[in-house]
C-alpha positions in Angstrom: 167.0 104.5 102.8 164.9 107.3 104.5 161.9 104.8 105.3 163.0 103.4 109.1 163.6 99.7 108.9 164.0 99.8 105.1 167.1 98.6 103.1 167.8 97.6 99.2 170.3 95.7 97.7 171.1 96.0 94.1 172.0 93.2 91.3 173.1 93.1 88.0 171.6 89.7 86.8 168.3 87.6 87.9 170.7 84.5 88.3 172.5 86.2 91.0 168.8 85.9 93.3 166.3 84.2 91.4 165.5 81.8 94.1 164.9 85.1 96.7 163.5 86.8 93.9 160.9 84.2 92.8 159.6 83.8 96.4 158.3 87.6 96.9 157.4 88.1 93.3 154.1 87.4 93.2 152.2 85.2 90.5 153.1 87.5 87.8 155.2 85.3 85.3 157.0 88.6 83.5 158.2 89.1 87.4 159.2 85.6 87.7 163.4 84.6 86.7 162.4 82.7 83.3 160.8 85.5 81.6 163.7 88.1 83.1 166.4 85.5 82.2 165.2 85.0 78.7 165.4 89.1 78.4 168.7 89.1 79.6 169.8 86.4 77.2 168.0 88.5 74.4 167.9 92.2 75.4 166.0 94.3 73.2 168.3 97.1 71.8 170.4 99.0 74.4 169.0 97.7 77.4 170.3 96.7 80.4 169.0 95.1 83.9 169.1 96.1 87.4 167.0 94.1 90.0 166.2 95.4 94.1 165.5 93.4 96.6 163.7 95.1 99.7 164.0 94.4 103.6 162.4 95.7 106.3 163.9 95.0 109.5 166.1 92.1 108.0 163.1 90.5 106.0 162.5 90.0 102.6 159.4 92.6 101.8 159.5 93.2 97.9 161.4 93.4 94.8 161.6 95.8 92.5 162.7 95.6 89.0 164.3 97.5 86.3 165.2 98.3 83.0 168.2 100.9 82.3 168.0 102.1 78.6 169.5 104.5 76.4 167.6 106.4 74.2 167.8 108.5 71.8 164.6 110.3 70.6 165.4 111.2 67.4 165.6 107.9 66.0 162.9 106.5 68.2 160.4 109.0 66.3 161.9 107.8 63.2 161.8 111.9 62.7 164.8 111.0 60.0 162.0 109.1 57.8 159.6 111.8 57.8 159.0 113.6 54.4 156.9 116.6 55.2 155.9 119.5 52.6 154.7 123.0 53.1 156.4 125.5 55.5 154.4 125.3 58.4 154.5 121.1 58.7 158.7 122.2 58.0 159.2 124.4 60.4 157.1 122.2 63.0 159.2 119.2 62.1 162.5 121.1 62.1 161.7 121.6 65.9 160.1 118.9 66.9 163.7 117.2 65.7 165.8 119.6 67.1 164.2 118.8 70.9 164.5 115.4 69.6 168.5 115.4 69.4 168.8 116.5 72.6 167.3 113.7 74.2 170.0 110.9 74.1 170.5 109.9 77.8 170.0 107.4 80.2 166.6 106.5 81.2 166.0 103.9 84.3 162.2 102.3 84.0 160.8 100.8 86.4 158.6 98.5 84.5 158.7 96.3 81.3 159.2 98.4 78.3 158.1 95.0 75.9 154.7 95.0 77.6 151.9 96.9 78.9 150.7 96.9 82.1 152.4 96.7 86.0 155.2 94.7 85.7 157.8 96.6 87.9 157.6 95.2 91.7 156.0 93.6 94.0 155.8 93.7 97.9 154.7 91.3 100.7 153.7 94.2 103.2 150.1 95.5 103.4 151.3 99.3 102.5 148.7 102.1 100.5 149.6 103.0 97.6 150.4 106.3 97.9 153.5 105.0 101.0 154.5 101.9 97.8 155.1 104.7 95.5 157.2 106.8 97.9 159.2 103.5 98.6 159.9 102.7 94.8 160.4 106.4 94.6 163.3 106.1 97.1 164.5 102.5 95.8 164.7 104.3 92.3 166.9 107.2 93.9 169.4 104.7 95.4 169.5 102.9 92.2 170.4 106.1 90.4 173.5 106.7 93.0 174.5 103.0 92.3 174.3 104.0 88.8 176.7 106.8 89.0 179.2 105.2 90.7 179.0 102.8 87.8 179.8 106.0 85.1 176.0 106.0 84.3 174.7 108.7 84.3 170.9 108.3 84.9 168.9 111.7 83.3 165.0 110.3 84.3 163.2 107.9 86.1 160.4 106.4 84.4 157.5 104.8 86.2 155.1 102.7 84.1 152.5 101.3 83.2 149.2 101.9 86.0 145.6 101.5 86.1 143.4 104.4 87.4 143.0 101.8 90.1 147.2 101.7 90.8 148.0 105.3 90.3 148.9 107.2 93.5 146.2 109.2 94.3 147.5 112.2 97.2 151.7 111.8 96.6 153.5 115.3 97.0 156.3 114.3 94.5 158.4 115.5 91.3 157.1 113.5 89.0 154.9 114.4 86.1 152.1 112.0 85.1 151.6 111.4 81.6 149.5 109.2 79.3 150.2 107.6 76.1 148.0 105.3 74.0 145.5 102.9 76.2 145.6 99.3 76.8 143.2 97.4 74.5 141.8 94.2 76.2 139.0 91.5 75.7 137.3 90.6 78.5 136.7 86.8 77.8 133.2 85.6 78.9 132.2 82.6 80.5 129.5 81.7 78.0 131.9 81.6 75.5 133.2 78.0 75.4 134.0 77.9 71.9 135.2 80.6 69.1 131.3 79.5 67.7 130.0 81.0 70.9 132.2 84.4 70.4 130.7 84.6 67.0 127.3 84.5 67.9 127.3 87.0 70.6 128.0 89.7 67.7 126.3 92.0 65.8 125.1 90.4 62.3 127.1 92.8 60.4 130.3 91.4 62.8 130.0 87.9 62.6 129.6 88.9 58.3 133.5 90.8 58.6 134.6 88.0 60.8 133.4 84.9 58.0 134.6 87.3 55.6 138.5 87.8 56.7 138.3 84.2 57.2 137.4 83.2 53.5 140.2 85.7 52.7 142.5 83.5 54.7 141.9 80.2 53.4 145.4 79.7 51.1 146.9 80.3 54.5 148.5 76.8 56.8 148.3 78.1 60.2 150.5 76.0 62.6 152.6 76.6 66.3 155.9 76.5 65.5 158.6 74.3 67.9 161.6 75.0 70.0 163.4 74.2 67.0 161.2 75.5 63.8 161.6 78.8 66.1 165.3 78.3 65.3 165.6 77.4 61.7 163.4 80.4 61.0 165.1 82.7 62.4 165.4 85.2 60.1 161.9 85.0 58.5 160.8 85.5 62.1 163.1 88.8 62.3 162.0 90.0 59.0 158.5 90.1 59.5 159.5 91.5 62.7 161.0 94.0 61.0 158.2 94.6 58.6 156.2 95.8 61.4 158.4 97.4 63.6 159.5 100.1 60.3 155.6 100.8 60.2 155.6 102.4 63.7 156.0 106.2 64.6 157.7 105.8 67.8 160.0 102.5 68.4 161.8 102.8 71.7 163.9 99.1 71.2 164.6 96.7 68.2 164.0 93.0 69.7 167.4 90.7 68.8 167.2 87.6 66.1 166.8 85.3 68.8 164.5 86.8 71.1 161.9 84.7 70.7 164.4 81.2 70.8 165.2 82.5 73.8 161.5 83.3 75.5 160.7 79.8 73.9 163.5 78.1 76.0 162.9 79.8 79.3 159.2 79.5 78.9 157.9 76.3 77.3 154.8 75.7 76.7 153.9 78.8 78.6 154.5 81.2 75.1 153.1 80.2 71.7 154.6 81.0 68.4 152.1 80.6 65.5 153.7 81.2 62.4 151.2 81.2 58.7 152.3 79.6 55.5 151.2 80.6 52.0 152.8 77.9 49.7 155.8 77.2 51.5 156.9 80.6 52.7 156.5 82.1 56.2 153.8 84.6 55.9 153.5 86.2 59.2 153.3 84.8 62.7 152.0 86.3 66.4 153.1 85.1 69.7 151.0 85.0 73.0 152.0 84.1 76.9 149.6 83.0 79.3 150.3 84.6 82.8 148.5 84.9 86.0 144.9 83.7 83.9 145.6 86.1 81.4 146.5 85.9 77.9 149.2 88.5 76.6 149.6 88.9 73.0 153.4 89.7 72.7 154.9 90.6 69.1 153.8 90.0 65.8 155.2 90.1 62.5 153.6 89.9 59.0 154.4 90.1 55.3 152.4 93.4 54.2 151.7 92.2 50.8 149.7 89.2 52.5 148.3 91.2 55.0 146.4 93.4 52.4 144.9 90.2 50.3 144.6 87.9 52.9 143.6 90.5 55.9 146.4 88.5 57.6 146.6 91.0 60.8 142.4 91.0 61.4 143.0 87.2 61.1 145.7 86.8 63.9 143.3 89.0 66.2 140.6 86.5 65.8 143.1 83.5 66.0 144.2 85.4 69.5 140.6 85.5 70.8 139.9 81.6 70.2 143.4 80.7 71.8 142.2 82.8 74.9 139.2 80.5 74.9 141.0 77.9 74.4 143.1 78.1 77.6 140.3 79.4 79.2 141.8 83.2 80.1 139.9 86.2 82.2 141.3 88.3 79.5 143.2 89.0 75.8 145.4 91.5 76.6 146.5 93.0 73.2 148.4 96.0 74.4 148.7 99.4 72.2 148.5 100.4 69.0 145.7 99.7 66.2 143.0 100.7 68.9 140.0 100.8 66.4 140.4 97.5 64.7 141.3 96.0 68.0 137.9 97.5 69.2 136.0 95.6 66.3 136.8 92.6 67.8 135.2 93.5 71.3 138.1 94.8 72.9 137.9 98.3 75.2 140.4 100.7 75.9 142.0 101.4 79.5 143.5 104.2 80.3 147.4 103.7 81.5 149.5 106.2 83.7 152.7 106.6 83.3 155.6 108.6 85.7 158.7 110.7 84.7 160.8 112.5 86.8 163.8 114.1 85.3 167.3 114.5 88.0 168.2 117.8 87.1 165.7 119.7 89.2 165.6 122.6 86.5 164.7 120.7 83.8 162.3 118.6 85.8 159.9 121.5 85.8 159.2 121.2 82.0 158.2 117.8 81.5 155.1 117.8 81.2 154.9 120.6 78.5 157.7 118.4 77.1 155.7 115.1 77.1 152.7 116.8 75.4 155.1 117.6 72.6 156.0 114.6 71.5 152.4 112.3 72.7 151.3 110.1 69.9 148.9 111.1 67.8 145.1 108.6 69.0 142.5 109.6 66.9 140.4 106.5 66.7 136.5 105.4 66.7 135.7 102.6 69.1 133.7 99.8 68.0 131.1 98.3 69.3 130.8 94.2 68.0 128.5 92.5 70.4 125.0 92.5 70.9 
């Protein structure tokens, strides 16, 4: 490596190091072997894992972790679903999915592309952040020589997901920065000791829409499912999955039918599956993971049918809030997506920054123009619930 004193070493499996690994990664449990073993027992479509661990003079100082996927744009837009009409929206779509076919290469994140947030390394020594981005910068180039020599051909690096409090701030660098939808999250206060106690802090016309979506709920049995339930219903538990996932504009992965078996397994009692019933039948369900005091609502999946009568989805928002109570979390991370009723339940918006740098140095000059193309659409109103 360029920095003086600094090596890497690369691995193709958690197993390989997780003892290492698990020493210098922090209290972060999506850093720690379980949750990185459970991925690589259920990867998400077309991923693949590489994990760095970095010395300085001999001693362990930081890993750094990775995700290697292949994507193709085209279908990630789901640009093949879209029915447009008139010949402007035509024309507009025609090339939006013509820039979109040409993106089907390999992209190495550094980062978690099944959460939100800064899940991508961690590092004992007391560096700026400016010098810990220049590291993973070089760490990321090594990784893409490693690659090649493996007949993978690496087309961008991908740095994600950062605070305006993580980003580099003075870095002379080639990549572009970016933003895509914020991270919505619920700041849990200590008054509240009960769900009761997150009612009454609202507005009177909240705590009305909150007894209101309850009522609606009422045919519903609401119960965590087991290590084994989470097996025999398998493929209600994809299904609803599935429901979801088609709903999206932009779906970079498809999770496996036994991803959630697996985070179960590696996790215990660490993830929670909660699954609804409406006589007999699996109606939808949401997951959460408790890490490092915070509460992270993972995927979700819901009948849509249900959803509409029994405002399923506003339901499983407030069941998330009185589980983060419950285990007494700093904060409900709910991730992106559905800003504005995420917002009615008193959670705010961050701002995340995100990293690309394409290899070809030509190419690398239009990505931000690029990036601007194809940036979700966020028009939204925030809410504001409490007092």
């Amino acid at each position: 490596m360029k920095s003086i004193g600094f090596s890497v070493s690369f691995y193709n499996t958690i197993s390989e190091i997780s003892e290492e690994w698990n020493l210098h990664s922090g209290e972060n449990l999506f850093l720690k072997s379980s949750f990185l073993s459970a991925l690589e027992e259920a990867p998400p479509s077309g991923t693949q894992y590489r994990y760095a661990i970095v010395k300085k003079d001999n001693q362990v100082v930081g890993v750094v972790y990775y995700q290697l996927k292949k994507i193709n744009l085209y279908l990630s837009l789901r640009l093949d679903t879209y029915i447009t009409s008139g010949f402007k929206n035509n024309l507009w779509h025609s090339i939006k999915s013509f820039l979109a076919k040409g993106v089907n290469k390999y992209v190495l994140v550094n980062g978690n592309m099944t959460l939100t947030g800064n899940n991508g390394f961690q590092f004992d020594s007391e560096l700026d952040i400016d010098d810990l981005f220049s590291l993973v910068d070089e760490v990321s180039d090594e990784l893409v020589t490693a690659l090649k020599n493996e007949k993978l051909k690496v087309s961008a690096v991908l740095l994600k997901d950062y605070t305006v409090d993580e980003k580099p701030t003075n870095l002379d660098w080639d990549f572009s920065e970016f933003q895509v939808q914020p991270n919505m999250v619920l700041d849990i206060s200590d008054a509240w000791a009960t769900f009761d106690d997150y009612l009454m802090s609202m507005k009177s016309k909240y705590r009305v829409r909150v007894r209101r979506a309850r009522k609606k709920a009422e045919t519903l049995e609401k119960r965590q499912l087991s290590l084994k339930e989470i097996k025999e219903y398998t493929d209600d538990i994809s299904g609803l999955y599935q429901n979801v996932a088609n709903q999206a504009g932009f779906n970079l992965f498809i999770l496996p039918k036994n991803y959630f078996y697996s985070l179960q397994r590696h996790l215990g009692d660490r993830m929670k599956l909660i699954a609804y019933f409406q006589n007999g039948k699996m109606v939808g369900y949401y997951t959460n993971i408790l890490s490092h005091g915070d509460l992270d609502a993972h995927f979700l999946g819901y009948d849509p049918v249900c959803n509409k009568e029994c405002q399923l989805y506003l339901n499983m928002l407030y069941d998330l809030v009185e589980d983060a109570i419950a285990s007494k979390a700093n904060k409900l991370i709910l991730s992106r997506t559905a800003m504005e009723i995420k917002s009615s339940i008193g959670a705010e918006a961050h701002e995340m920054y995100l990293y690309m740098r394409v290899i070809n140095p030509i190419f690398n000059k239009g990505v931000s123009r690029a990036l601007d193309y194809f940036k979700p659409d966020a028009n939204w109103t925030p809410r504001s619930p409490f007092k």
